[in-house]
C-alpha positions as CSV (number, residue, x, y, z in Angstrom):
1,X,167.7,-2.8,-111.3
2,X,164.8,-3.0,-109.0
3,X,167.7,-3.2,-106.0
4,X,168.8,-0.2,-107.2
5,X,166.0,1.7,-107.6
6,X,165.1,0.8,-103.9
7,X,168.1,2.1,-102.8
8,X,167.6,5.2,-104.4
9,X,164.4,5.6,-102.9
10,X,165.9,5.1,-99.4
11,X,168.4,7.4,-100.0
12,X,166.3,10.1,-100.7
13,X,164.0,9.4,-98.2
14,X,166.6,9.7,-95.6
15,X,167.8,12.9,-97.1
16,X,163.9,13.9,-96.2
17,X,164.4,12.8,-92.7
18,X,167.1,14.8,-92.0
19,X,166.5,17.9,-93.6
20,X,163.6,17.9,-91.7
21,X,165.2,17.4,-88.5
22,X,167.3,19.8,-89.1
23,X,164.3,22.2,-90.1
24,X,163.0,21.5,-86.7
25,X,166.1,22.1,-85.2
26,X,166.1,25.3,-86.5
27,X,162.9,26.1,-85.1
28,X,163.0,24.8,-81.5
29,X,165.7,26.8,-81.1
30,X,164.2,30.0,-82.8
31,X,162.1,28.8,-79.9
32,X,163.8,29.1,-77.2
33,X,166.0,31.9,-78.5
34,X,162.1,34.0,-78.2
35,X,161.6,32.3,-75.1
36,X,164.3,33.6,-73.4
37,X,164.8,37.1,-75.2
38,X,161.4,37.5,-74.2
39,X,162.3,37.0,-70.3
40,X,165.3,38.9,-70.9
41,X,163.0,41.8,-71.8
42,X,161.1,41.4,-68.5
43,X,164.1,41.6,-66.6
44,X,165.3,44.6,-64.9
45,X,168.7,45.4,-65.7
46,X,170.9,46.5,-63.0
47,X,171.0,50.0,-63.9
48,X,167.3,50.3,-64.0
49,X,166.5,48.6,-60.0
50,X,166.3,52.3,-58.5
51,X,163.6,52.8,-61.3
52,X,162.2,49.9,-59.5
53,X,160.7,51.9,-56.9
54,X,160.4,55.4,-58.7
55,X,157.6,57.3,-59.0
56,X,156.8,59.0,-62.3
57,X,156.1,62.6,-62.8
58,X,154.8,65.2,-65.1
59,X,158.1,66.1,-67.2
60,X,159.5,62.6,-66.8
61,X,160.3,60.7,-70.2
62,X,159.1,57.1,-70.4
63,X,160.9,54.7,-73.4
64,X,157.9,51.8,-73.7
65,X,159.1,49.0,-75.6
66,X,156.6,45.9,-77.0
67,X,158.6,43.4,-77.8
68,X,158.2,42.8,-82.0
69,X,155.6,45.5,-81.9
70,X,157.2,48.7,-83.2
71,X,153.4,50.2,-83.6
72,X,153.3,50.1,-79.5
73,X,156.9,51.4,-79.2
74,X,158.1,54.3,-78.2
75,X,158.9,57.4,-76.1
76,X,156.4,59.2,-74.4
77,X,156.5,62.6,-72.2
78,X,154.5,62.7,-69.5
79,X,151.9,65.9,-69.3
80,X,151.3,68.0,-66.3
81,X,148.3,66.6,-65.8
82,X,150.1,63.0,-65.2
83,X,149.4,61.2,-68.0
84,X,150.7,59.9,-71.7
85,X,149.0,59.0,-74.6
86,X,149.3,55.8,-76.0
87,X,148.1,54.0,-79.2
88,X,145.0,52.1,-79.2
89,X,144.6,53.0,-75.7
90,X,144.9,56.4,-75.7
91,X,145.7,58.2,-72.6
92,X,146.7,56.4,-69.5
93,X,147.2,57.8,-66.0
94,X,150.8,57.7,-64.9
95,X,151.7,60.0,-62.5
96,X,152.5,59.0,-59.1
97,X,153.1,55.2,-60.2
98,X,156.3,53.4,-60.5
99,X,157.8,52.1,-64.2
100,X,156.7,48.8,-63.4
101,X,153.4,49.4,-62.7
102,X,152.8,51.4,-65.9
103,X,154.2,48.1,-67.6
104,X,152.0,46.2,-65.7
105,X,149.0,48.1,-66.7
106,X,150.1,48.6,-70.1
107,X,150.5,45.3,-70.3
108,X,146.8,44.1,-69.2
109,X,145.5,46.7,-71.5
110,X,147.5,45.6,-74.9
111,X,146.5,42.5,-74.2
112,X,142.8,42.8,-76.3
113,X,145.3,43.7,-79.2
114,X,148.2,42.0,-79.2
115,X,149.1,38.3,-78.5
116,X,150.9,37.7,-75.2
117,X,152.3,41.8,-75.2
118,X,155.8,41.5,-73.1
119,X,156.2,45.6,-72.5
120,X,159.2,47.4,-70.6
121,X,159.0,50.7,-69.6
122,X,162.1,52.5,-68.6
123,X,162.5,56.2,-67.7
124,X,164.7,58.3,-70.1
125,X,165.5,61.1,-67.2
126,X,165.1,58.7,-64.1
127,X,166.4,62.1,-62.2
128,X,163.9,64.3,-62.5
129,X,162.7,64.0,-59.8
130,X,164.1,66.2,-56.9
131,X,164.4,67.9,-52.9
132,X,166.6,70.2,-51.1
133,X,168.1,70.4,-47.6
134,X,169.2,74.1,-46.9
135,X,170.7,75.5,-43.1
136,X,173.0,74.0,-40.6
137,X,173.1,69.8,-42.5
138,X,176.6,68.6,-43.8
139,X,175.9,68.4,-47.2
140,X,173.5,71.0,-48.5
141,X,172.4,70.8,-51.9
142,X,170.0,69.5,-54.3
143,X,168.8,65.3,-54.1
144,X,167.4,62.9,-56.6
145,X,164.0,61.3,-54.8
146,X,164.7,58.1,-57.0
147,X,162.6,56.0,-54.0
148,X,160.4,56.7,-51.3
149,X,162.1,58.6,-48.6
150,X,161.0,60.3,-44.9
151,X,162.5,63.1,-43.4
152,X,164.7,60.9,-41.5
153,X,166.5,59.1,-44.5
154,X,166.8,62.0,-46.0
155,X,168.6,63.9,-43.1
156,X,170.7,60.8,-43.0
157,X,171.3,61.3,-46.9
158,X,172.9,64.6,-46.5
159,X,175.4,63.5,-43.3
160,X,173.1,64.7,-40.7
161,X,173.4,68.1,-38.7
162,X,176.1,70.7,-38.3
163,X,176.9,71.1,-34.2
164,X,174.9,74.1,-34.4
165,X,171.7,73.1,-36.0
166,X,168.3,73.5,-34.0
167,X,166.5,70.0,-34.3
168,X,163.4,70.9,-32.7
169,X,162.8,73.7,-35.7
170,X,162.7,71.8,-39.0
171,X,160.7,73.2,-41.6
172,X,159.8,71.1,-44.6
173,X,158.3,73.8,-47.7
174,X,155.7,71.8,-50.0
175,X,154.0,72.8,-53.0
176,X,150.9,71.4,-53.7
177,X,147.9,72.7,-56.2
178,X,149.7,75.4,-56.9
179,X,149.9,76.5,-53.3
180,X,152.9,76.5,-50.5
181,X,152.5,75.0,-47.1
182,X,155.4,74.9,-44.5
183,X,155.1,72.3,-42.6
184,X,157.2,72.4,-39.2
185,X,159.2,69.1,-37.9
186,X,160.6,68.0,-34.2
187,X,163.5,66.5,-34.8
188,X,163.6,65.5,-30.9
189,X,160.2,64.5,-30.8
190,X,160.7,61.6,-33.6
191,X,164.1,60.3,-31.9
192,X,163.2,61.1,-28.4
193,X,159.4,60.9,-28.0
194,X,158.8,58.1,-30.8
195,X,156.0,60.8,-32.7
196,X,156.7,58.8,-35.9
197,X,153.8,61.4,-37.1
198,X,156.3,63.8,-37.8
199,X,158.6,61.6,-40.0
200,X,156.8,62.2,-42.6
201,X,157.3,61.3,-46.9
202,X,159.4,63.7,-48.7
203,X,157.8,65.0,-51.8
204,X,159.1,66.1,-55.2
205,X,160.6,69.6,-54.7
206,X,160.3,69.5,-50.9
207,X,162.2,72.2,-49.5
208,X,163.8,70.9,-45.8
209,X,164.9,73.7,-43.6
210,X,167.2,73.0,-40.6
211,X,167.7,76.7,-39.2
């Protein structure tokens, strides 16, 4: 009687044993199955690497995700004056950054609220963003400025010149502050001379001119 009664006992305690093995089981790999969602939301996709190197601007729509945090989730227009509002930290300067610096930030500031935040930010119209090359270039027409660009990449966007085109009379048209400048580019003088001066950023809405 007392033989079986111990065996019984060690019966059940073995059942014990592995139901909570298996109960660990379960959550090592609920774990690692975090783990590794989380790095899998850090991760640039491929479709998002020109985003990379993008820089936000007013009119520009910006999904911002926090991982199991629906409160600090979702999608955001940017203002004209550059920024978004956020909860908790209410408006945040964007303009002129790139997606992952606005997770970066975003990042550093959830951090007082939420418990290791992981935050992606992703652009919803990563094409809003745009110049034009007019006159005597191969392919006129309208660009996305997905990266930072000089007048020289650009030119070399849009197939270079036409046989006729007058490289030493380039204008660029900029609109800043609500004002136009026309700002005029030497061709020549950047090949020829090496005034790398002159090869200068292209800006959203830039106008280039090749007469």
């Amino acid at each position: 009687m007392q033989s079986a009664k111990c065996n019984v006992q060690r019966v059940m305690i073995c059942v014990f044993l592995m139901l909570f093995s298996f109960s660990c089981g379960i959550e090592k790999e609920k774990s690692d199955y975090d783990e590794v969602l989380g790095a899998y939301l850090k991760r640039p996709a491929q479709d998002q690497l020109p985003q990379m190197y993008y820089k936000i601007s007013s009119g520009d729509i910006l999904e911002i995700i926090t991982w199991k945090e629906p409160d600090f989730s979702k999608e955001v227009l940017v203002r004209g004056d550059g920024k978004v509002t956020f909860p908790l930290l209410g408006d945040i300067e964007v303009g002129g950054k790139t997606p992952t610096q606005v997770r970066n930030e975003i990042t550093a500031k959830l951090d007082a609220y939420v418990v290791n935040p992981v935050v992606s930010v992703s652009l919803k119209n990563p094409q809003s963003q745009k110049f034009y090359i007019l006159g005597e270039i191969s392919k006129t027409g309208e660009y996305p400025l997905t990266k930072d660009l000089t007048i020289l990449q650009a030119i070399a966007m849009a197939s270079g010149f036409t046989e006729w085109a007058s490289r030493k009379e380039i204008i660029v048209i900029r609109h800043e502050m609500g004002t136009q400048r026309v700002i005029p580019i030497n061709y020549k003088a950047i090949v020829e001379d090496k005034d790398f001066t002159q090869n200068i950023p292209v800006k959203a809405n830039d106008t280039i001119i090749v007469p």
